[in-house]
C-alpha positions in Angstrom: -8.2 29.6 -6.1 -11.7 29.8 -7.4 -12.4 26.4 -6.8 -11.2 26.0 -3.4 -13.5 29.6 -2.8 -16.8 27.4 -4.5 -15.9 24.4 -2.2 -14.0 21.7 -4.6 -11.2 19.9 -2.5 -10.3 17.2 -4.4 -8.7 17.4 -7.4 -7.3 14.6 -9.8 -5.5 17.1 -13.0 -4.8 20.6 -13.5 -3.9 21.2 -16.9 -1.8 24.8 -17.8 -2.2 25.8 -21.3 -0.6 28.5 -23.0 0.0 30.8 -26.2 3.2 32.4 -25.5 6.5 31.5 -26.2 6.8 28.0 -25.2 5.2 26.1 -21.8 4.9 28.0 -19.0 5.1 26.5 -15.5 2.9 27.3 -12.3 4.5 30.1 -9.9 5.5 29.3 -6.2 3.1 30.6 -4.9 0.4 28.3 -7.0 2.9 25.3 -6.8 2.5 25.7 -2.6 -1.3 25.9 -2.7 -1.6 22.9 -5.0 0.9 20.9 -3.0 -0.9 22.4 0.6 -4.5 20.9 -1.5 -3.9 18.2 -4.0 -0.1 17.1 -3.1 -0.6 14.1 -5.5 -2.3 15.8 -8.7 -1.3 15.4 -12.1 -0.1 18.8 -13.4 0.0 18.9 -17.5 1.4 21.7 -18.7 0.6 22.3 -22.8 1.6 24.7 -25.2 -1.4 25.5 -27.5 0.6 26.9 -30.1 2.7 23.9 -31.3 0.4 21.2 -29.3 4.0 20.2 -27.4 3.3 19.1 -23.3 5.1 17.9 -20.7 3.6 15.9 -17.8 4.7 16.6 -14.2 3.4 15.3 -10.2 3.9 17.4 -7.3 7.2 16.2 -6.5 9.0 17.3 -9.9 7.2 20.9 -9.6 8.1 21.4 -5.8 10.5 19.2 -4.9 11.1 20.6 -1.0 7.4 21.7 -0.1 6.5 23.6 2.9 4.0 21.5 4.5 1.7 20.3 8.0 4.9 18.1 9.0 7.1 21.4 9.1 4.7 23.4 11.3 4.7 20.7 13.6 8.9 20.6 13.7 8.6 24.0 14.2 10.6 25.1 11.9 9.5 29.0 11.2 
């Protein structure tokens, strides 16, 4: 969200890392925003703790997104 607020639109990578108990994956409400913004970025998701990731696209994090193509349909 802060970047979107300071103007950045285009966005190649976001990369999640964490300290908890294993990797931790975006919410659905971040998974929308980054599909409504950057529907082909590279999400890595990385545990700190142990140095384990996992690698994931858009697709694989929200695999039936909301989108432009619905509101057109429309299918509210």
């Amino acid at each position: 969200m802060k970047a979107l607020s300071e103007g950045s639109h285009q966005f190649k990578r976001l990369v999640i890392a964490t300290e908890g108990e294993g990797i931790i994956y975006p919410c659905g409400a971040c998974r929308q925003l980054l599909h409504d913004y950057a529907p082909d970025i590279e999400v890595i998701l990385y545990h700190s703790i142990d140095g384990s990731s996992k690698t994931m696209n858009m697709k694989e994090l929200l695999p039936y997104p909301f989108g432009e193509e619905d509101l057109r349909r429309g299918r509210l």
